[in-house]
C-alpha positions as CSV (number, residue, x, y, z in Angstrom):
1,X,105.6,167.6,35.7
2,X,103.4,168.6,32.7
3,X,105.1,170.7,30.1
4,X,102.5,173.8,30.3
5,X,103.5,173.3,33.9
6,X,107.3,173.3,33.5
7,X,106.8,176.1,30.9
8,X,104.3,178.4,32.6
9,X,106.5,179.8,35.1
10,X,108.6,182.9,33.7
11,X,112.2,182.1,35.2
12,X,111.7,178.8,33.3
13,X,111.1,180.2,30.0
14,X,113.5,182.5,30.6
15,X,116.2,180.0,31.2
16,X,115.4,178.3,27.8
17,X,115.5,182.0,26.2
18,X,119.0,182.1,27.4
19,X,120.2,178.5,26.7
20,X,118.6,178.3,23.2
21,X,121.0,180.8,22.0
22,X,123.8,178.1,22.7
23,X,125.3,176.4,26.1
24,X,125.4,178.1,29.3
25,X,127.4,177.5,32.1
26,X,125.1,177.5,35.3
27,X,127.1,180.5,36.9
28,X,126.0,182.0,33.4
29,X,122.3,181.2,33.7
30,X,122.4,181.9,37.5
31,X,123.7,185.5,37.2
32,X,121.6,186.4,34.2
33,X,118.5,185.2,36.1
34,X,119.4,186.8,39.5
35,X,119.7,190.0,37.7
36,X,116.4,189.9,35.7
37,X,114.2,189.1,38.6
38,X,116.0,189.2,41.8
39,X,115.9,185.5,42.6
40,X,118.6,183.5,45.3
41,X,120.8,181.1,43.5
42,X,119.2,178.1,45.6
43,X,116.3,179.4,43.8
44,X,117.8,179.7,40.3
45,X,119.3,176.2,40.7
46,X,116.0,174.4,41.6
47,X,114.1,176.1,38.1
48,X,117.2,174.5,36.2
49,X,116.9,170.8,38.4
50,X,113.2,171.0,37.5
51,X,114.5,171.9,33.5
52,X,116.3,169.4,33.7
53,X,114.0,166.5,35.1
54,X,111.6,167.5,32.9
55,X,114.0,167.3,29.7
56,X,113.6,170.6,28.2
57,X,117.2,171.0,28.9
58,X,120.4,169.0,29.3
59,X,123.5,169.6,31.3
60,X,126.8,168.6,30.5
61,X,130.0,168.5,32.8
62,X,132.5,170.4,31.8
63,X,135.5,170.5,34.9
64,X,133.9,171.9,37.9
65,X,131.3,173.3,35.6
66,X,128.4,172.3,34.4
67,X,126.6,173.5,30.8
68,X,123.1,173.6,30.3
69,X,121.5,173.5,26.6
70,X,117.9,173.2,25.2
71,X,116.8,169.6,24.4
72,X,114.1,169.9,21.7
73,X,112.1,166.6,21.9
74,X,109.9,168.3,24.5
75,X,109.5,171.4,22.8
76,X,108.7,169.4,19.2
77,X,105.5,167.9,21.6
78,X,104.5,171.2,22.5
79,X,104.5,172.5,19.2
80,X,102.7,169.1,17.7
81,X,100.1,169.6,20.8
82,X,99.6,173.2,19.9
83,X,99.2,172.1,15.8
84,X,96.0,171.0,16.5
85,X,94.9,174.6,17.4
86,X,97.0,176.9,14.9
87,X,94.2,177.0,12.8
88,X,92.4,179.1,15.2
89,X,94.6,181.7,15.2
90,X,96.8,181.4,11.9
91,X,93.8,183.3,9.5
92,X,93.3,185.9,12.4
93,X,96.9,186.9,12.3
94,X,96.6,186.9,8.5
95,X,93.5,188.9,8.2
96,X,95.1,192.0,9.4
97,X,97.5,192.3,6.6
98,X,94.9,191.4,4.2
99,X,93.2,193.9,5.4
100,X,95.1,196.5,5.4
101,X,96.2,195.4,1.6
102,X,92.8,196.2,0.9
103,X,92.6,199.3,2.0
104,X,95.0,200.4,0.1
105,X,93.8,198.8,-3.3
106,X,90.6,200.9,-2.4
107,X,92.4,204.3,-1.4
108,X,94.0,204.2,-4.9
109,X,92.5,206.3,-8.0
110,X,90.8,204.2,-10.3
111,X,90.7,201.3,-8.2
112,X,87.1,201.0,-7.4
113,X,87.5,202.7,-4.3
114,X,85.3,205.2,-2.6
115,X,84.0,208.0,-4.0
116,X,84.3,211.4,-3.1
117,X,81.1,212.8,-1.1
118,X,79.0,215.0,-3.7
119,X,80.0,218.4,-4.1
120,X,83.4,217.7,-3.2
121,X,86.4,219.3,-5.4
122,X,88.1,217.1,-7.3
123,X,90.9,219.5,-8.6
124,X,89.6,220.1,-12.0
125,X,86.9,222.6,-13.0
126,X,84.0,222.0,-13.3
127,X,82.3,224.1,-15.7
């Protein structure tokens, strides 16, 4: 399965949400994810097999438990797959807060900004 596959469904990435944070048990995950969207646990176990099989996350017995955690290597592809597009988005995100930095070096007195409209009061007489 293709990783935009295994990570376009929502009770995937919410499973990785919840085991990033540190190792879950699978009643942990299970509960969590039954809660959130209402889902069997038949149905919460096969997102975690397919997690699993894909290698976004590893389980680990632990007694009559087993633990799941994140396994990065497929998330490191992702982000070097998505690299090659950052640059699309990266100065848009910036531009905003340039933007608004602007404004406010042009809303300041002095600071080359506008103007006020002609005949405007300024505060000071004008004699």
């Amino acid at each position: 399965m293709h990783a935009f596959e295994v990570l376009g469904d929502p009770v995937r990435r919410r499973i990785l949400e919840l085991i990033a944070g540190g190792e879950r048990t699978a009643g942990e995950v299970c509960s969590a994810i039954q809660e959130e969207f209402g889902i069997s646990q038949p149905a919460v176990s096969q997102h975690l097999k397919v997690l699993r099989e894909s290698g976004f996350a590893t389980v680990r017995p632990d007694g009559t438990r087993r633990r799941y955690a994140v396994n990065p290597a497929p998330l490191r592809d992702v982000d070097v797959w998505l690299g090659r597009f950052r640059g699309f988005w990266t100065p848009h995100l910036e531009a905003p807060a340039t933007e608004l930095a602007r404004g406010r070096r042009a809303a300041r007195p002095g600071a080359g900004g506008t103007q006020p409209p002609a005949g405007a009061t300024t505060g000071r007489n004008a004699s």
